[in-house]
N, C-alpha and C positions, 0 to 999 in steps of 0.2 A: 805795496809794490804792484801787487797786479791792479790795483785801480789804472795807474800810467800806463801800462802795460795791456790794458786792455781796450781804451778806450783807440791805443791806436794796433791793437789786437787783436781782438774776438767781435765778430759782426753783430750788430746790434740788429733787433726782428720789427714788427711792422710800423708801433709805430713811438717807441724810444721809450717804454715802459717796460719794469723787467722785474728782480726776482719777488718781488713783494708786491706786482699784481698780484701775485698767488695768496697773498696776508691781506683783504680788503684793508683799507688806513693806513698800512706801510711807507711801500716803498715800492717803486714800479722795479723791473726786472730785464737786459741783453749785455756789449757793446758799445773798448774801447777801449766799454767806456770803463776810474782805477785806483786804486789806492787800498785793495782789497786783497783777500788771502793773504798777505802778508809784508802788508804793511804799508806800499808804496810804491806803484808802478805803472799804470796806465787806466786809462780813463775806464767804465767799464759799460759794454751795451751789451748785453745777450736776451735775443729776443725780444718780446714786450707783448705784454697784454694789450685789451680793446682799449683801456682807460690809463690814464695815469692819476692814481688815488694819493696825490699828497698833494702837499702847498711847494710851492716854489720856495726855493732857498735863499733866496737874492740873486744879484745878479742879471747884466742883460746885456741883448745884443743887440743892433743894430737891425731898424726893420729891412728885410729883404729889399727895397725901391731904394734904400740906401746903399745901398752894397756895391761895389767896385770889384769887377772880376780880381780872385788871389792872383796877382801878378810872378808869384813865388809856388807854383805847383811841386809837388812828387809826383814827377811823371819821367820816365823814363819809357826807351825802347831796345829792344832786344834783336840782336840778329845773328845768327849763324846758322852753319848747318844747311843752307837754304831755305831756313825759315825767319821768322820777324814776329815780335809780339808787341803788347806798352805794357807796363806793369803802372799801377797808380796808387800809389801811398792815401792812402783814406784817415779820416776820422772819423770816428764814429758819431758825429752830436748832428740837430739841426738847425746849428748857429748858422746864418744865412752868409757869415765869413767864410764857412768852408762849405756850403752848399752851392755857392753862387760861384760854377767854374769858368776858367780861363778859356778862349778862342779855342789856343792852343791844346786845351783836353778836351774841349768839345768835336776839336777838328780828326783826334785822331779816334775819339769814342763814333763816330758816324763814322767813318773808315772800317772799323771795327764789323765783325760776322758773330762774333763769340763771347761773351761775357762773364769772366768767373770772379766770385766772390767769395769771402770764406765758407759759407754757409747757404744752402736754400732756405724759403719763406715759407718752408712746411709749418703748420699751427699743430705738429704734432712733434717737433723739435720742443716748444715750450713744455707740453706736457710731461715729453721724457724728462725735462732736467727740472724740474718739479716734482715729478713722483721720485727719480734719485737724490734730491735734495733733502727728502724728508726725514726723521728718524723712525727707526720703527714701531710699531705700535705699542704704548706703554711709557716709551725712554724719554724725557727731555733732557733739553741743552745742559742743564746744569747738572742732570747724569753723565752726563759728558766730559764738561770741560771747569764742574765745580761751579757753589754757589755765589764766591767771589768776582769772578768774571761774566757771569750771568748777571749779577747787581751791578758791574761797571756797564755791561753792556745796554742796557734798560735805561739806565742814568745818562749816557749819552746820547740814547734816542728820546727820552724826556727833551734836554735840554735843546735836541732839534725839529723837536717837535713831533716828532716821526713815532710815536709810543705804538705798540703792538704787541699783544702778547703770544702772536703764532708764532713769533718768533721762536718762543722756545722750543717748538717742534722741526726747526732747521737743525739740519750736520754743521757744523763747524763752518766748513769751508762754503755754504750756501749763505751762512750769516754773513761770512767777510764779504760774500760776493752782494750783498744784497746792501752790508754798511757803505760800501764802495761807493756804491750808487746817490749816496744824498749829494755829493758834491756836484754830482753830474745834472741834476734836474734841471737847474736856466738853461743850457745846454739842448737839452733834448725837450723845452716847450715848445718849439717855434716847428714844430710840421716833424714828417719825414726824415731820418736821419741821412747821410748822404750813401751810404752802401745800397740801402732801399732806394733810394732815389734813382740811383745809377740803374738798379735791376726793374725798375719801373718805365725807367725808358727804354731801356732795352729788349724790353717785352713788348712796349708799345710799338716798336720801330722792327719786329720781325727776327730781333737777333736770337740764337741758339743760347741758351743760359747752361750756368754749369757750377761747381764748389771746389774751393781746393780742400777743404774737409768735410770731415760729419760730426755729427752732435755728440757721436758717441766718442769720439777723439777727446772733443772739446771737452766733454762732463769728463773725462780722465783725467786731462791735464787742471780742471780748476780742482777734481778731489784728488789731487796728486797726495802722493806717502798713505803712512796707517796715520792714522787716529790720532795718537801722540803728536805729529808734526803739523797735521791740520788743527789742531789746538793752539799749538805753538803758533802759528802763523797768523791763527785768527787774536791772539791776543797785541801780537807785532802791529797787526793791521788797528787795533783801535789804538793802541798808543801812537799809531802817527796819526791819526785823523785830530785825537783829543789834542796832539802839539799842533797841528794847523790850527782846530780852533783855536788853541792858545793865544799862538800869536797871530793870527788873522791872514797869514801867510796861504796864498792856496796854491798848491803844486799842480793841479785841475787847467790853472787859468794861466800860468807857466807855460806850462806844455801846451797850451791853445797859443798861447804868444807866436813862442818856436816855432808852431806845425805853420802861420802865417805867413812867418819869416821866412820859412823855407829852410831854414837853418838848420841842416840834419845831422850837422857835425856836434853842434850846441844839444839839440836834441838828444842825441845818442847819450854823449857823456852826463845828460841831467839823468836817462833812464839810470845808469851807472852808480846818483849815486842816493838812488834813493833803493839801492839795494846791500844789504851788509854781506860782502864775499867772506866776509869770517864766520860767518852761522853757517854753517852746513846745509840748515833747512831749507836757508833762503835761496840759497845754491842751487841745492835740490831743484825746487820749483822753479827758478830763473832759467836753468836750463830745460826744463818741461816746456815753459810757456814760450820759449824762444828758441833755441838751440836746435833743438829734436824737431819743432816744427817748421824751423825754416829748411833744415833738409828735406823733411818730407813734403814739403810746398812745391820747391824749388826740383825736386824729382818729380813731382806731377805737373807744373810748368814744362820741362823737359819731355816729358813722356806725351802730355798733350800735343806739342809740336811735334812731335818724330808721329803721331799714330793722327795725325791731321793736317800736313802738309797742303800748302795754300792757305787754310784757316787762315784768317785775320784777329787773332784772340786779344784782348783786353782783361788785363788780371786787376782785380783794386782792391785795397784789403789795408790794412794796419802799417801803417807806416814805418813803425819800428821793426817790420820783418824785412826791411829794404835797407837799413843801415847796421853800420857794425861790420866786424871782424868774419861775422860767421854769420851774415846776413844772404838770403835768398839771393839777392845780387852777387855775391862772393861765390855761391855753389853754383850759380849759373856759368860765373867768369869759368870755374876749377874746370867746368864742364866743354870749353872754346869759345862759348859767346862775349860776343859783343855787348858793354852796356853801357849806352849815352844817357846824361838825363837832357830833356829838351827845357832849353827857357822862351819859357813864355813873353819876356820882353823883349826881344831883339827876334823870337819867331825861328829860334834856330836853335842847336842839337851845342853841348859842351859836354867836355870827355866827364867821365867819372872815373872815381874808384872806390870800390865798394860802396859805392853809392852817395858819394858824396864830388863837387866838383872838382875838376884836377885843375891842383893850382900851377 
């Protein structure tokens, strides 16, 4: 679940390598990018090392010179209060389908004074959630979480190639975040992910940069519950990866379709059902990684605008924090705003609600 859930989630760092830079042979390590912690849910990128130390998984995209601006953007605009922001639904990968932006997001990103994204490019964000990802000195995985699950986990990085034995000094939930990650590699070969991308121009072009969270939020919500539940959720998590390999199905490349489409209504209800609401645990964590942070987002969107008045802000971040019932869009509406998304094809603004268009 949080593979889906992250890849259009949690911001991926420099340059789309993540928790197994830290295991040289692994498996690289941020943002999105998903299918981790338990079981099935957004892509997963947090962070990234200097390298990405594995082979590609298959898979590919279109080179960048081929690419045709996404005519289907997440991009909305915000206005109340006498104030006005965009918010921009992101993914985390550097597929050059979601890299290569529309007129329409280019024209309101140069408009734009202000830039916030989930996370800053501090290279000491990696570090922290490396040294919390670790067990401590003495303990491995399968003190943990048993030799059974330790011999499936090993058997399933055999068979993708991905064998490493540091593994067994990851927590639970460092492993799921790090399994998450194989499906995302074609994904994140092609350069720059687009959250980086965004904050690279933004740097270059004199804007103010800024985060709507911290790392230490973030390492909360991926080691969300005690022990027991992070167990739980890492075993959920490989038993959906090993039914994708099964069937050759990838829910990775689903949800790239969707985010294409523009189709956030389809979107939504796919995050929906790669989540089981009769486990408790999954609950648990679904409302960690979505719920509780789209309040607290959608409160610091708000608080930015009241304590910066004029600012011209641009928020980009995880796409699925913009759809749904109790999406960032929703607590802005409860709040008096205004939320249009703009289309990019016709060059003009259609109503929404909660973030989807009004039919």
């Amino acid at each position: 679940m949080l593979k889906r859930i992250l890849a259009c989630g949690i911001e991926p760092r420099k340059t789309g390598c993540y928790p197994f830079a830290l295991a040289p042979g692994l498996i690289p390590m941020k943002s999105s990018t998903l299918r981790a912690l338990f079981g099935a849910l957004l892509l997963l990128a947090l962070f990234g090392g200097s390298a990405c130390p594995f082979p590609s998984t298959g898979g590919s995209a279109p080179h960048a010179t081929e690419v045709e601006p996404n005519d289907h953007p997440f991009l909305w605009k915000v206005e109340g209060h006498g104030h006005s922001a965009w918010l921009f639904g992101t993914m985390h990968v550097s597929d050059p389908r979601v890299t290569t932006l529309h007129p329409v997001v280019l024209d309101a990103f140069a408009e734009a004074t202000y830039l916030a994204t989930e996370l800053d490019e501090s290279p000491s964000n990696g570090a922290l959630l490396a040294q919390t990802g670790m067990l401590p000195a003495g303990q491995s995985l399968s003190d943990v979480v048993g030799e059974d699950l330790v011999q499936r986990i090993h058997a399933y990085l055999k068979s993708r190639n991905m064998e490493n034995p540091q593994i067994d000094r990851f927590r639970p939930w460092m492993v799921a975040l790090s399994l998450a990650q194989i499906d995302a590699m074609p994904l994140l070969a092609h350069g720059q992910p687009l959250d980086l991308l965004l904050r690279k121009r933004a740097k270059g072009s004199g804007m103010e940069l800024g985060q709507v969270e911290t790392i230490e939020e973030q390492i909360e919500v991926l080691a969300w519950g005690e022990e027991a539940d992070q167990v739980h959720l890492l075993a959920v998590t490989l038993d959906k990866l090993l039914e994708e390999q099964r069937t050759g199905e990838s829910s990775l490349q689903h949800l790239l379709k969707l985010y294409l489409e523009g189709d956030g209504e389809t979107m939504w209800d796919f995050a929906l059902t790669q989540t089981d609401f009769e486990d408790p645990r999954q609950v648990g964590a679904w409302n960690a990684l979505t719920t509780d942070r789209n309040r607290r987002m959608a409160e610091r969107i708000h608080r930015g605008l009241e304590d910066h008045p004029g600012s011209k802000r641009f928020y980009a971040f995880g796409t699925l924090h913009f759809l749904g019932p109790e999406s960032v869009i929703a607590r802005l509406k409860d709040r008096g705003y205004t939320v249009t998304r703009l289309s990019a094809k016709a060059q003009s603004v259609v109503g929404t609600e909660n973030g989807e268009e009004s039919k």
